[in-house]
N, C-alpha and C positions, 0 to 999 in steps of 0.2 A: 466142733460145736455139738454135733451128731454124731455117735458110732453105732451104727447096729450091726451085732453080730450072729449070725446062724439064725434069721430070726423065720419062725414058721406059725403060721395060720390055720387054723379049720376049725370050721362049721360043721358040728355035731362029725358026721363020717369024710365028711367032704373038706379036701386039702386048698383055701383058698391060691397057699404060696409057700415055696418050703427052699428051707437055706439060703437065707436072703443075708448077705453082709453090704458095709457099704458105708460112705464116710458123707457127712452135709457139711463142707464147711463155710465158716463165718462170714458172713457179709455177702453172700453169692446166691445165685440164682439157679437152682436146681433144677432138671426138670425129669420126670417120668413119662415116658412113652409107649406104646404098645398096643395092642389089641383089646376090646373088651373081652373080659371076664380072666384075664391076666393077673389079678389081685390088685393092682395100683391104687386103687382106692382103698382097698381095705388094707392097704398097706400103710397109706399116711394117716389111717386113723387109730394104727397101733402107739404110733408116734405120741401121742399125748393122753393113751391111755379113754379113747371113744371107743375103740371099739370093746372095751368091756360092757359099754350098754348094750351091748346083743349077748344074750343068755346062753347061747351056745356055741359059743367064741372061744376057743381055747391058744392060747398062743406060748410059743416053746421060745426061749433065745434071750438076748438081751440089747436092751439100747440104753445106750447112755447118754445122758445129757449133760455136758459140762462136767463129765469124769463120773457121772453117778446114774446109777442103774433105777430108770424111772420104776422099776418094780419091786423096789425096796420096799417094807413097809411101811418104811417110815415115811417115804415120798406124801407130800400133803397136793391131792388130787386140785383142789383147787387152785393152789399154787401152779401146779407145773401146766395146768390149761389157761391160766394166765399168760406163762411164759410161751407156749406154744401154742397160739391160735392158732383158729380153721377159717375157711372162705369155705363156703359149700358151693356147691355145683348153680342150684340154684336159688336168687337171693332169699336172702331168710328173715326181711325186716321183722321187726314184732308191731304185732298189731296194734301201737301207739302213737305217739307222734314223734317227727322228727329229730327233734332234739332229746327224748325221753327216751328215744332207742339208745343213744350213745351215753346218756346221763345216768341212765340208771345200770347197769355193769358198774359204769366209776363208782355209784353210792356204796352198790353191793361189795366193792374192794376197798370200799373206806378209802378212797382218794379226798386229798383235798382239791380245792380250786376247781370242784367240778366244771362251773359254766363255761368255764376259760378251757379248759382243756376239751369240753364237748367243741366247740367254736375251732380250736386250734386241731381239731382231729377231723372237723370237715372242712378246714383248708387245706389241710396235706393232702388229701385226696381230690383239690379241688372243685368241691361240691359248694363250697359256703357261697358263693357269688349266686350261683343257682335257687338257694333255700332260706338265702339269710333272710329273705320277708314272710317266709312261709314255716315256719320253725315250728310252729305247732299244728299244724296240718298234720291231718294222718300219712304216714313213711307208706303205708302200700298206694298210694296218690301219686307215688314217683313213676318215672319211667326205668324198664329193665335193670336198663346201666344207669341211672342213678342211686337204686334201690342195689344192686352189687357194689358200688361205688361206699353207699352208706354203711354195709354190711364189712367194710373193710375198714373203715372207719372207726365202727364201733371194734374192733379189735385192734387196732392200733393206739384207741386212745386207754391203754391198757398198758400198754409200755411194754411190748411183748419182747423174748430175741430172737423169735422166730413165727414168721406165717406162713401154713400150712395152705396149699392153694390148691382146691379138688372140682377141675376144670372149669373154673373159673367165670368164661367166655362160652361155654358152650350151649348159653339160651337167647345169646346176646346181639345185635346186629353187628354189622362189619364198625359202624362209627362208633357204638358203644365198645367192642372189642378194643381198637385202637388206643382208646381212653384210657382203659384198663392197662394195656400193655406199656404204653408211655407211664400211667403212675407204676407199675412193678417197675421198670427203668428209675424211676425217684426213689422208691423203698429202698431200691437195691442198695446196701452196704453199710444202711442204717438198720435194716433188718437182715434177717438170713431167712430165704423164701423158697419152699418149694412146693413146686407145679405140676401137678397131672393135667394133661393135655394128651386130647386124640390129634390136635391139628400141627402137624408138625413144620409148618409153615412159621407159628407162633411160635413152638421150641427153636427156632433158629432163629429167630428175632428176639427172643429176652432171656436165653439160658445161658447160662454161663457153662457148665456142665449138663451131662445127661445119662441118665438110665435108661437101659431098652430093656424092658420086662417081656417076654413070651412065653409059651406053653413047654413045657417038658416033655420028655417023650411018649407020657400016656395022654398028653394034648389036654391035661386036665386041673393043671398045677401049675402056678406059675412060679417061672424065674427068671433071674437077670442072665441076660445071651449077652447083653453087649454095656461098657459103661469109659465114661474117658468125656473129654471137653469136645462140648456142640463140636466144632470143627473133627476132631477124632471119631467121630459118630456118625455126622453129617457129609462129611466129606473124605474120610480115611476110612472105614470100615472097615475090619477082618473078618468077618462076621457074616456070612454070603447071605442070612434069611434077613437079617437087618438090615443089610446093604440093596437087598430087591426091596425091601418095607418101605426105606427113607428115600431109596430111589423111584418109587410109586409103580411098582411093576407086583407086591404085592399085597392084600388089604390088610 
């Protein structure tokens, strides 16, 4: 689904991540781990082409989407963040109502059947039992994990084949977390989803696969130390700094 090859980062002098390869495949649950300031986030935001909104972003390598190098020119930007939605960190409704947060993206991509698919995209996540009376109330009205819940929503009713997940749960309480992690369990195989997460408690409960991203030897660059299926990561490790990490003996 994903290939990225040799792929590198930096900010103006500053190396976020450098020689990053690495496969996302289809229908699975990916997840990234490691330390802050590791580059993990500004790594899935190379993924659909965000992180060129930062001006002093430069990035080296290639990723491919479905055999094609998202940095062709000819790649139509709008399209491919269609294909590859984000979840951000923290929720992003827009300061509208309810149902206009998910309806209007559908206008902007010329969908038809918008009401029906706004309706059918906050049951998949389900939300709709929650808001079906309150559809035009303003979205920042929600609670945390409603308004994350929404914000997944609205990228899903987009018909994406992949969601980009940039820790997700990490403003969220343990009962809104739960919610979350049980719908990426539903996503899962209908989309191809991947996850940055500090809590690695959650990366053993919804990954399928994992990445352990850390520091390089100038402590200042990140890269991948370890990668293989949750269980190979979690429980096999070869890896002695990742095997103290996931074994909670280092932070």
């Amino acid at each position: 689904m994903i290939n990225v090859e040799n792929l590198s980062l930096s900010y103006d002098q500053h190396k976020a991540f450098s020689d990053i390869s690495l496969k996302i495949n289809r229908g699975c649950v990916t997840g990234i781990i490691g330390p802050s300031g590791c580059g993990k986030s500004s790594f899935i935001h190379c993924l659909n082409r965000m992180i060129e909104l930062y001006p002093s972003s430069k990035v080296d390598g290639d990723i491919y989407f479905k055999g094609r190098n998202i940095f062709d020119s000819r790649v139509n930007l709008m399209d491919l963040r269609k294909n590859v939605g984000v979840v951000f960190q923290e929720p992003t409704p827009l300061p509208l109502s309810i149902i206009t947060n998910i309806e209007l993206p559908l206008k902007e991509h010329r969908f038809e059947n918008i009401e029906d698919r706004a309706v059918q995209a906050l049951k998949d996540v389900g939300l709709w039992e929650e808001v079906k009376d309150k559809l035009k109330s303003p979205a920042n009205n929600l609670s945390g994990g409603q308004k994350q819940r929404l914000c997944i929503a609205r990228t899903i009713a987009l018909e994406p084949e992949v969601i980009l997940m940039d820790e997700p749960c990490s403003s969220l309480d343990p009962i809104s977390t739960e919610k979350i992690e049980g719908l990426i369990q539903e996503l899962k195989g209908r989309y191809t989803i991947l996850i940055v997460t500090h809590n690695l408690a959650q990366a053993r409960r919804v990954c399928d696969y994992v990445y352990a991203f850390w520091y390089d030897e100038s402590g200042d660059c990140g890269k991948i130390l370890e990668s293989g299926t949750c269980s190979d990561v979690f429980e096999h490790s070869q890896n002695k700094t990742i095997r103290d990490y996931v074994g909670g003996l280092r932070g």
